[in-house]
ChimeraX commands (.cxc) that place a marker at each C-alpha (Angstrom):
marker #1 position 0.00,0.00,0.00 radius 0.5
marker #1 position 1.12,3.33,-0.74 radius 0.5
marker #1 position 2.05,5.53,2.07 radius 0.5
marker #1 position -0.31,7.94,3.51 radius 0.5
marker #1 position -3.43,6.01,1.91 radius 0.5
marker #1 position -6.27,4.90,4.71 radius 0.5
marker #1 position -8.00,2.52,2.39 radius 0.5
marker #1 position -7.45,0.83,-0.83 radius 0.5
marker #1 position -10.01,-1.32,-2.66 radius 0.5
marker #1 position -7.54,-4.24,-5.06 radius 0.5
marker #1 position -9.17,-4.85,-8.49 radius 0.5
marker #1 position -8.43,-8.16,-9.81 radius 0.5
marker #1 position -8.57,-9.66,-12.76 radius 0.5
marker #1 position -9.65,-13.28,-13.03 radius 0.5
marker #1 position -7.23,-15.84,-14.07 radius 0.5
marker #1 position -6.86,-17.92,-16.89 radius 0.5
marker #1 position -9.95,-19.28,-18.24 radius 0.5
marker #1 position -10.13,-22.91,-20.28 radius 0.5
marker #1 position -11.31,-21.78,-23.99 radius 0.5
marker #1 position -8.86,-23.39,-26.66 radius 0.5
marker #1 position -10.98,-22.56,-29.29 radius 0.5
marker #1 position -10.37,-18.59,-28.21 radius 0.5
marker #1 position -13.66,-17.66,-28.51 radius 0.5
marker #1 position -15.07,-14.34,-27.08 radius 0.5
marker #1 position -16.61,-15.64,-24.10 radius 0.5
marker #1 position -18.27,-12.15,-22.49 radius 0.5
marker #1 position -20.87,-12.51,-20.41 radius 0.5
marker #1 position -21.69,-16.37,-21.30 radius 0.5
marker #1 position -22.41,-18.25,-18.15 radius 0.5
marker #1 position -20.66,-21.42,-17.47 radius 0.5
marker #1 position -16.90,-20.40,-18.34 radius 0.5
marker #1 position -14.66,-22.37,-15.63 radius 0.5
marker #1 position -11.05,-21.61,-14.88 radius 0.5
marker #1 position -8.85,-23.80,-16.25 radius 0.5
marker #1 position -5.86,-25.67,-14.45 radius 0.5
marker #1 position -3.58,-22.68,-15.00 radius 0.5
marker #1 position -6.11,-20.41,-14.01 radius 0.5
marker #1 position -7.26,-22.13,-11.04 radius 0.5
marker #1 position -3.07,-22.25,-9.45 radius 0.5
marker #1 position -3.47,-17.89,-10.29 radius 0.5
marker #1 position -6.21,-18.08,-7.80 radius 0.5
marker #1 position -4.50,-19.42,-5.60 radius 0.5
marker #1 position -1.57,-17.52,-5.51 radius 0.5
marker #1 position -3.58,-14.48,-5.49 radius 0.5
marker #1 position -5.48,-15.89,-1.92 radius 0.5
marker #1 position -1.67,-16.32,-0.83 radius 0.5
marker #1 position -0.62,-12.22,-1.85 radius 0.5
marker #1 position -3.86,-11.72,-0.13 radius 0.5
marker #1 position -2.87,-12.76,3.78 radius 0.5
marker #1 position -1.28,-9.44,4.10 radius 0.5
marker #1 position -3.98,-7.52,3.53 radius 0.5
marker #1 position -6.42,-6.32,6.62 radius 0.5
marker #1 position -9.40,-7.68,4.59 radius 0.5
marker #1 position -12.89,-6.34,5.18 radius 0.5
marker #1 position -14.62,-7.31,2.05 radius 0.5
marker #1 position -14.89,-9.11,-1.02 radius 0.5
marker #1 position -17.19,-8.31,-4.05 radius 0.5
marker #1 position -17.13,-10.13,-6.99 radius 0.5
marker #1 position -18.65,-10.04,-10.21 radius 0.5
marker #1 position -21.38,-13.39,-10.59 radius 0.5
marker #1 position -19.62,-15.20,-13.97 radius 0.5
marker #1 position -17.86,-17.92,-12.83 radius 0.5
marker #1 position -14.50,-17.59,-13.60 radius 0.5
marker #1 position -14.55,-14.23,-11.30 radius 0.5
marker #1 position -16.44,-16.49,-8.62 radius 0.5
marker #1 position -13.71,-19.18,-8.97 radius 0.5
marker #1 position -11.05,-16.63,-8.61 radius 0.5
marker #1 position -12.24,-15.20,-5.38 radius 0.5
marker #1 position -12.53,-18.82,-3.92 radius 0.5
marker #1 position -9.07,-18.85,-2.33 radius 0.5
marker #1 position -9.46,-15.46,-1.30 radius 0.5
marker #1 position -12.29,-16.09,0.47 radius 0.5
marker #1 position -11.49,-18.89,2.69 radius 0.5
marker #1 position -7.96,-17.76,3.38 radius 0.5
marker #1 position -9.69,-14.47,5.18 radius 0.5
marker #1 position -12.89,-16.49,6.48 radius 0.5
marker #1 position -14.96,-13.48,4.10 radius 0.5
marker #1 position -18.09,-14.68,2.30 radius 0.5
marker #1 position -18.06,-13.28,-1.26 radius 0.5
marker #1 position -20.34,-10.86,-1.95 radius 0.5
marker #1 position -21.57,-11.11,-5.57 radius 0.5
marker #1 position -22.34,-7.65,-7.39 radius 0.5
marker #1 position -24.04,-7.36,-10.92 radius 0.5
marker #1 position -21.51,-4.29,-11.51 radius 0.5
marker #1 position -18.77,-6.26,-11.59 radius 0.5
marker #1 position -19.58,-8.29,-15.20 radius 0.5
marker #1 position -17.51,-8.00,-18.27 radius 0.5
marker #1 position -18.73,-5.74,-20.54 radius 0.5
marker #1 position -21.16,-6.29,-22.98 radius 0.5
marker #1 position -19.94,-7.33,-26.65 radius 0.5
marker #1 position -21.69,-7.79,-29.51 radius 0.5
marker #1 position -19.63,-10.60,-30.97 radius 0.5
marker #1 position -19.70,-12.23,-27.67 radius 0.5
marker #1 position -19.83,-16.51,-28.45 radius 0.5
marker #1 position -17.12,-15.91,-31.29 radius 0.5
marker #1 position -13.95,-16.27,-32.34 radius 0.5
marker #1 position -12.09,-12.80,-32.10 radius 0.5
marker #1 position -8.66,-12.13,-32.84 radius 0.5
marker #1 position -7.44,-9.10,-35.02 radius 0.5
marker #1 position -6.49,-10.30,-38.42 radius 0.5
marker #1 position -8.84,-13.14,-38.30 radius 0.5
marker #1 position -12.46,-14.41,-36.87 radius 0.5
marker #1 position -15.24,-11.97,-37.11 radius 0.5
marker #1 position -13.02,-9.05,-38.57 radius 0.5
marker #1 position -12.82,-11.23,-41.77 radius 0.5
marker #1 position -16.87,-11.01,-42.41 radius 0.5
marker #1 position -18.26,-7.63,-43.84 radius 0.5
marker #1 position -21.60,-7.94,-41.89 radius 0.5
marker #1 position -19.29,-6.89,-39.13 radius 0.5
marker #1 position -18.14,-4.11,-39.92 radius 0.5
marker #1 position -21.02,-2.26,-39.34 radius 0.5
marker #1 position -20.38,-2.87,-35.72 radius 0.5
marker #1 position -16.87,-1.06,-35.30 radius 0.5
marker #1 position -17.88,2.79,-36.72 radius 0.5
marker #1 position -17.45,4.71,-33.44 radius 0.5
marker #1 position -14.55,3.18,-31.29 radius 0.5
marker #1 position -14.74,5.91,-29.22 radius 0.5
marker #1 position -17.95,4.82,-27.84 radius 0.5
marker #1 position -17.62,1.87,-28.78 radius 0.5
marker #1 position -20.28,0.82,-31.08 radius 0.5
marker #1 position -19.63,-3.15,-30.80 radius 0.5
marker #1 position -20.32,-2.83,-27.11 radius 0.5
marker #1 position -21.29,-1.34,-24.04 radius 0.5
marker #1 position -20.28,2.28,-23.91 radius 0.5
marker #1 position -17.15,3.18,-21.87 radius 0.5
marker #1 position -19.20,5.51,-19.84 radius 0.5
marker #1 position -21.57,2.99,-18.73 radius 0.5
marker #1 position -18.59,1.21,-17.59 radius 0.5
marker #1 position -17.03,3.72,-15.73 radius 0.5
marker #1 position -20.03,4.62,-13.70 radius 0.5
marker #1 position -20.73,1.10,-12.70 radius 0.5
marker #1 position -17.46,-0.20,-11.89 radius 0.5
marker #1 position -17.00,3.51,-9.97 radius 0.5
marker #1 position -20.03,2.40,-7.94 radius 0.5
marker #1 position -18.86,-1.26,-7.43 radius 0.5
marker #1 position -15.15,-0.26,-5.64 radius 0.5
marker #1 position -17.27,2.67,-3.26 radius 0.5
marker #1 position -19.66,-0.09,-2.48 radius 0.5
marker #1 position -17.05,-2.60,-1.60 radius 0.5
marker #1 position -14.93,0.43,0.56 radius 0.5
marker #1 position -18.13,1.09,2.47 radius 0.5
marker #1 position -18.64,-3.02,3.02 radius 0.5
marker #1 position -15.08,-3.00,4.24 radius 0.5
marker #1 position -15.42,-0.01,7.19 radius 0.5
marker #1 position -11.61,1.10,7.58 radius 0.5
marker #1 position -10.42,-2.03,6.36 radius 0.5
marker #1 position -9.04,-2.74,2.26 radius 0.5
marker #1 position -11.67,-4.37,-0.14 radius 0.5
marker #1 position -11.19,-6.63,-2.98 radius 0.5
marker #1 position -13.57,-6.62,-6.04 radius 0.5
marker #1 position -12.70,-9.19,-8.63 radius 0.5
marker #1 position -13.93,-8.25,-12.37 radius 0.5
marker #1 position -12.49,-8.51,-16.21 radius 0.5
marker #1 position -10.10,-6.60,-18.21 radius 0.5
marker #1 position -11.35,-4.88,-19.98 radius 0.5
marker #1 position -14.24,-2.96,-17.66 radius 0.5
marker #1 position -10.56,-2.99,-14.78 radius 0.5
marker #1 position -8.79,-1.22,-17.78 radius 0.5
marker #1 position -11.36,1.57,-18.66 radius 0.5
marker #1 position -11.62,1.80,-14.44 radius 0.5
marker #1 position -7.99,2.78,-14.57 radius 0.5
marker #1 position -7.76,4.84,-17.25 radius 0.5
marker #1 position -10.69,7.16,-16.12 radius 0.5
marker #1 position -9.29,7.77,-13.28 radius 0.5
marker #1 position -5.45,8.29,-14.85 radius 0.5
marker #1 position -6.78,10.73,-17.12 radius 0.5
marker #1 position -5.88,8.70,-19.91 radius 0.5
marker #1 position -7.80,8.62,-23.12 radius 0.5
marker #1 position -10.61,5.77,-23.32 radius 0.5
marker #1 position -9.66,4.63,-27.39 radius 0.5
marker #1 position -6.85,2.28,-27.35 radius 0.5
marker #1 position -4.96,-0.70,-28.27 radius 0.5
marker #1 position -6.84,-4.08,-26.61 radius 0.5
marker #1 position -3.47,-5.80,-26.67 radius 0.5
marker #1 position -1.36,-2.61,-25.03 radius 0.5
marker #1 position -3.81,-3.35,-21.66 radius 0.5
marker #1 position -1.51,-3.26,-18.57 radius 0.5
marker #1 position -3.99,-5.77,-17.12 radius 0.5
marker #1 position -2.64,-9.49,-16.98 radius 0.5
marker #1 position -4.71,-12.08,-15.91 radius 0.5
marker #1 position -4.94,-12.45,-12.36 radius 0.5
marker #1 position -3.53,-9.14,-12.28 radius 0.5
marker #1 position -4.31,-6.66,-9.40 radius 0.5
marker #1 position -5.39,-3.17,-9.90 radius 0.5
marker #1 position -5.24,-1.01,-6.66 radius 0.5
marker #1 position -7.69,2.24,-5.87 radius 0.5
marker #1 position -6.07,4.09,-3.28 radius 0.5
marker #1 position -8.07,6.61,-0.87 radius 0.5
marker #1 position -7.35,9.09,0.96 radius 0.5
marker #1 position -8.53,9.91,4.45 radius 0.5
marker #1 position -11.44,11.68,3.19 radius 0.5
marker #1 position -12.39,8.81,0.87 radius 0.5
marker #1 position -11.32,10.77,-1.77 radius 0.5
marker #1 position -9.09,8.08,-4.92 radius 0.5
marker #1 position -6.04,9.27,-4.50 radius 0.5
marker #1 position -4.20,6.97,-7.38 radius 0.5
marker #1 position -3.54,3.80,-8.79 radius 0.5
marker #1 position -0.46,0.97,-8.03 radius 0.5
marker #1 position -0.73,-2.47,-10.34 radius 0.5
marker #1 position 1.06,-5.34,-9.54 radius 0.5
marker #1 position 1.44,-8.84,-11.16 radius 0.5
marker #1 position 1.52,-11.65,-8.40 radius 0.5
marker #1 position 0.87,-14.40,-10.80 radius 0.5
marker #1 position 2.82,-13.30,-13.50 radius 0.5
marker #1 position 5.41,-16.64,-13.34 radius 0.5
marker #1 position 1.83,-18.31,-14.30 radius 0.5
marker #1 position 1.15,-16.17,-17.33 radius 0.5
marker #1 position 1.18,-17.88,-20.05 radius 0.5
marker #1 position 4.26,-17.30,-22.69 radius 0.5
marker #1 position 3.79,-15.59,-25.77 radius 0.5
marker link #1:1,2 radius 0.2
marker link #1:2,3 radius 0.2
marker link #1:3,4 radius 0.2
marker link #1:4,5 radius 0.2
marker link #1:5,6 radius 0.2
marker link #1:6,7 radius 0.2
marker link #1:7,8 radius 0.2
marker link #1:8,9 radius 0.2
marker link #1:9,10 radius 0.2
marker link #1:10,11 radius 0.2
marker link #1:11,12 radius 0.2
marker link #1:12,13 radius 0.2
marker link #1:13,14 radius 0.2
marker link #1:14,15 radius 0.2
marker link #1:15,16 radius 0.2
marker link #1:16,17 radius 0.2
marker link #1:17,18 radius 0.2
marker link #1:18,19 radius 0.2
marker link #1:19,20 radius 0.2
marker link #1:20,21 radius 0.2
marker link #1:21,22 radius 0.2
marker link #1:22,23 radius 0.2
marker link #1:23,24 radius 0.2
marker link #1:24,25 radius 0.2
marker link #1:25,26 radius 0.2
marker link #1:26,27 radius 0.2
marker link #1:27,28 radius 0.2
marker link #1:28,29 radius 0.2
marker link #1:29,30 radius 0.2
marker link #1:30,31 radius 0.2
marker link #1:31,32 radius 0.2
marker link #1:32,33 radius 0.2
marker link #1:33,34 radius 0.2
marker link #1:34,35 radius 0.2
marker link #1:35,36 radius 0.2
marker link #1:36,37 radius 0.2
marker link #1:37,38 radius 0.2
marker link #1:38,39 radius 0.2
marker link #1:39,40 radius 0.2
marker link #1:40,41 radius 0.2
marker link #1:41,42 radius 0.2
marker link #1:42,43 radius 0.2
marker link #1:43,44 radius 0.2
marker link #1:44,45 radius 0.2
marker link #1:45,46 radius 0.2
marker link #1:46,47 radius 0.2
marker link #1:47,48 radius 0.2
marker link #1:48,49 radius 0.2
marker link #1:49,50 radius 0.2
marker link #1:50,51 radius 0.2
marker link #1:51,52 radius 0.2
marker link #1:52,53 radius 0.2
marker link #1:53,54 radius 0.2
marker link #1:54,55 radius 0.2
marker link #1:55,56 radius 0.2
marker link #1:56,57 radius 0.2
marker link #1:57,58 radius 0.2
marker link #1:58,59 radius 0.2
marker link #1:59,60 radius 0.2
marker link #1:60,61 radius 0.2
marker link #1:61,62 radius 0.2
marker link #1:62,63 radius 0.2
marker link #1:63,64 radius 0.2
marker link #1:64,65 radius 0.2
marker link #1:65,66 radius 0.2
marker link #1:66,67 radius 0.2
marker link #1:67,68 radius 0.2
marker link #1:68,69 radius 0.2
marker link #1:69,70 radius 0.2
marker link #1:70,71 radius 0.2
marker link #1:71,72 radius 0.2
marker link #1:72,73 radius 0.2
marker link #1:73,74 radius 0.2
marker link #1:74,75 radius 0.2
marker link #1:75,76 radius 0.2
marker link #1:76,77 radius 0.2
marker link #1:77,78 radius 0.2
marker link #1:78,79 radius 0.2
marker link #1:79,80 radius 0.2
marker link #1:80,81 radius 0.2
marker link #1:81,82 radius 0.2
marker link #1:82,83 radius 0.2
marker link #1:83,84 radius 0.2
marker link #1:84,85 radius 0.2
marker link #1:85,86 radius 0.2
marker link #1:86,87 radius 0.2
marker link #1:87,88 radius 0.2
marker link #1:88,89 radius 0.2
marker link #1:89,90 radius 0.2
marker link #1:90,91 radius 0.2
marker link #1:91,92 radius 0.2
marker link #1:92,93 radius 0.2
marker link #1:93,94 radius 0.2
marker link #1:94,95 radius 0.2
marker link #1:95,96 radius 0.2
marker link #1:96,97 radius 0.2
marker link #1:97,98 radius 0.2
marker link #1:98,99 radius 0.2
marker link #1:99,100 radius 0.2
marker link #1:100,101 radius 0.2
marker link #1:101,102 radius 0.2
marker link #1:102,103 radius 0.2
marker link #1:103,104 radius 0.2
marker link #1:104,105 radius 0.2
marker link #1:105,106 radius 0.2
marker link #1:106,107 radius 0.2
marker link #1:107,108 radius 0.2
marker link #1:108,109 radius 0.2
marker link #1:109,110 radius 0.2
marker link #1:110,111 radius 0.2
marker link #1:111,112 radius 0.2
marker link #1:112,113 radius 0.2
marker link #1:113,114 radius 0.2
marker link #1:114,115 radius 0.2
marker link #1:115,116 radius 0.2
marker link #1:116,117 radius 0.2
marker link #1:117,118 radius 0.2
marker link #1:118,119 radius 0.2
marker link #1:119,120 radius 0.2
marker link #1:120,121 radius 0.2
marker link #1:121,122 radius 0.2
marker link #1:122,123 radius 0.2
marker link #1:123,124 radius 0.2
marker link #1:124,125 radius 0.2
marker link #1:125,126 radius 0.2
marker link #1:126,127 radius 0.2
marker link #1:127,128 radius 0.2
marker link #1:128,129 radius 0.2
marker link #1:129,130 radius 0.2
marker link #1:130,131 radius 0.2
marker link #1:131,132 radius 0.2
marker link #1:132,133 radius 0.2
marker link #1:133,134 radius 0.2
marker link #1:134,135 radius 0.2
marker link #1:135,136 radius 0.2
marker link #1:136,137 radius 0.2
marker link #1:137,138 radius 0.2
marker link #1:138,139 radius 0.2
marker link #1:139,140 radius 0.2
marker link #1:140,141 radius 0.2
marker link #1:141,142 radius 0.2
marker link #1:142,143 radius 0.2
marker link #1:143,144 radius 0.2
marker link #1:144,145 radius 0.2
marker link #1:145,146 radius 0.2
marker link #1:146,147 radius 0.2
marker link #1:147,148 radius 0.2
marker link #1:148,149 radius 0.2
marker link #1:149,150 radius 0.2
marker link #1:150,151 radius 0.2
marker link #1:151,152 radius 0.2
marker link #1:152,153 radius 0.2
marker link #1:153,154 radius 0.2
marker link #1:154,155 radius 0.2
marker link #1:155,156 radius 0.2
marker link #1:156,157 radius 0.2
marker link #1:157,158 radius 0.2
marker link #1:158,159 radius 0.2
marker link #1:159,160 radius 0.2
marker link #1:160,161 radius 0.2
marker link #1:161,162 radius 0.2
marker link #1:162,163 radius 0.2
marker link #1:163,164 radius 0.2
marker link #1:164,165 radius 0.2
marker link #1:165,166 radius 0.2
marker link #1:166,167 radius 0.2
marker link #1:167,168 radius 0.2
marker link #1:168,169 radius 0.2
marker link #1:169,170 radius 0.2
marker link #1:170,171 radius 0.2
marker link #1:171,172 radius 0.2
marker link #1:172,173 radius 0.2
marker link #1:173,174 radius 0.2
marker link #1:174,175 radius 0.2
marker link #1:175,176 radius 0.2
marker link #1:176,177 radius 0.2
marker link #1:177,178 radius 0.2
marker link #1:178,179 radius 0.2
marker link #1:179,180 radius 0.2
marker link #1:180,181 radius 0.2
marker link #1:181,182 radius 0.2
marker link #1:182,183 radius 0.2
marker link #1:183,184 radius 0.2
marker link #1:184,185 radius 0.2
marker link #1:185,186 radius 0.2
marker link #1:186,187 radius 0.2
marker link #1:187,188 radius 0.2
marker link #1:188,189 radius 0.2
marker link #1:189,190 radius 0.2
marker link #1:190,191 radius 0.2
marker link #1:191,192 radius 0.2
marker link #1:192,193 radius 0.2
marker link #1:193,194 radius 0.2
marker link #1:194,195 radius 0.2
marker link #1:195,196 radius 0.2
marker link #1:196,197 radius 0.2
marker link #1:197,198 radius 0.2
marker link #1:198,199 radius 0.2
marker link #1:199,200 radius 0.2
marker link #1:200,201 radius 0.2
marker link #1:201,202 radius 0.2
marker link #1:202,203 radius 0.2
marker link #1:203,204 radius 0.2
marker link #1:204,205 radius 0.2
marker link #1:205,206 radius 0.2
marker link #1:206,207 radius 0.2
marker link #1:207,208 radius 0.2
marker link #1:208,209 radius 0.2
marker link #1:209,210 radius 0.2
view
């Protein structure tokens, strides 16, 4: 924790998911960790014992609920599940989507990626800001003085960051600082105010090579 901060809520990403066909899973129920992804979460309940834990909110797909497993019985803290949490919506959610290939070969498409500023394919990055905003000052009220943890996706943790960095919302999906079972830390100050951002990578011996 930074010095000087009161409270910090973590943001962390889930870890590795089992999809070998790489297709855009979103907000499709019944995505499971897989074997990799499972050992992240549990090296992420082990970075966890130093914290002073006083909540953990977690979004309800099941890779984020699988993820927050270890955390939770390490601390003896029932998850808490909040709809705020999900990945963001995505209109070529349930296909294959990788740039150069999959649905970015198809012309009907295209009619879906006009406005990436928005973006058009997807829910807006506003809508995304807001919720996930509400999400980490629900989980730092749950926690009284204590930290929180929220556990959500990448891309909705990315936006998160970058609204509150000032940085510009358009950019580069494969530039995210924002590993898998990454964590993405909201510091407060004492009058609850965010104060900044640290990110840290306690799985990253796990991530896979590329």
């Amino acid at each position: 924790m930074i010095r000087g901060m009161s409270q910090s809520v973590h943001v962390i990403r889930h870890g590795e998911v089992e999809n070998p066909e790489k297709i855009l899973y979103g907000r499709q129920p019944g995505w499971r960790l897989s074997q990799r992804g499972q050992e992240m979460a549990e090296v992420i309940g082990q970075w966890s014992k130093s914290l002073d834990l006083g909540a953990l909110h977690v979004s309800p797909l099941q890779r984020a609920q699988e993820t927050a497993a270890p955390i939770s019985r390490v601390h003896g803290i029932p998850i808490t599940t909040d709809e705020k949490l999900i990945e963001a919506a995505n209109i070529f959610e349930g296909k294959k989507f990788e740039f150069g290939s999959g649905v970015l070969r198809h012309p009907a498409a295209w009619k879906h990626l006009y406005n990436p500023w928005k973006p058009s394919w997807g829910e807006p990055y506003e809508e995304q800001i807001s919720r996930m905003l509400a999400a980490i000052f629900d989980a730092k009220k749950a926690a009284g003085a204590k930290d929180a943890i929220v556990v959500s996706h990448q891309l909705p943790i990315w936006i998160l960051r970058s609204a509150i960095e000032g940085r510009r919302l358009l950019h580069d999906p494969r530039k995210r600082e924002c590993t898998l079972a990454s964590v993405t830390s909201v510091h407060f100050d004492e009058d609850g105010m965010i104060s900044g951002t640290s990110y840290s990578e306690p799985a990253k011996h796990l991530l896979p090579k590329k």
